[in-house]
N, C-alpha and C positions, 0 to 999 in steps of 0.2 A: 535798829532792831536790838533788842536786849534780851538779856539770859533768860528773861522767862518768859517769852514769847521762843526760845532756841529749847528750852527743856520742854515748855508745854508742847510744843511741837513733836518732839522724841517723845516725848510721855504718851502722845495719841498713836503715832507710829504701833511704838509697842504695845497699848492698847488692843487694835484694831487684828495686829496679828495675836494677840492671846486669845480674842474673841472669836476670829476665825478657826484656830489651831481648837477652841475648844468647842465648836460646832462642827469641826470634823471628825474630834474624836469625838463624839458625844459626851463631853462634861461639862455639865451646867455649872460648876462651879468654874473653871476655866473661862470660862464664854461670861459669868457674871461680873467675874474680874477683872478679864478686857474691857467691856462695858464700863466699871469705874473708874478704870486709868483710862480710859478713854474720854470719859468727862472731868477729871481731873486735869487733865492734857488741853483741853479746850478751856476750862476754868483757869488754870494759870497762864496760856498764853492769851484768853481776853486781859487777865491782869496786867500784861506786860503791854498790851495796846496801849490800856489806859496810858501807863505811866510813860509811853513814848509820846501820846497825844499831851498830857499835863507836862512833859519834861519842854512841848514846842511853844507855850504858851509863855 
C-alpha cells in the first residue's frame, strides 16, 4: 500500500464526515464539499491502486 491509496483514504474519511456534518446542519455548501473530497479521496486512492498494480509487474 502507498501513500496515496493512505491519503485518498483519509481524504474520503473526511469527506464523508463534512458531508454528513453538513446534512445535519443544513448547509449545502458543507454537504457539496464533502461530496468533492470524497470523490477526490476515491480518485487518488484508485491512483495509488494503479501504481501498486504497475509497480507488481
Amino acid at each position: 500500500m502507498n501513500k496515496d491509496r493512505i491519503d485518498g483514504a483519509v481524504k474520503q474519511t473526511e469527506g464523508a464526515i463534512k458531508e454528513a456534518a453538513g446534512k445535519l446542519l443544513g448547509d449545502a455548501n458543507l454537504t457539496a464539499e464533502g461530496k468533492v473530497e470524497k470523490a477526490e479521496g476515491k480518485l487518488q486512492n484508485a491512483i495509488g491502486g494503479l501504481k501498486d498494480t504497475l509497480k507488481k509487474l
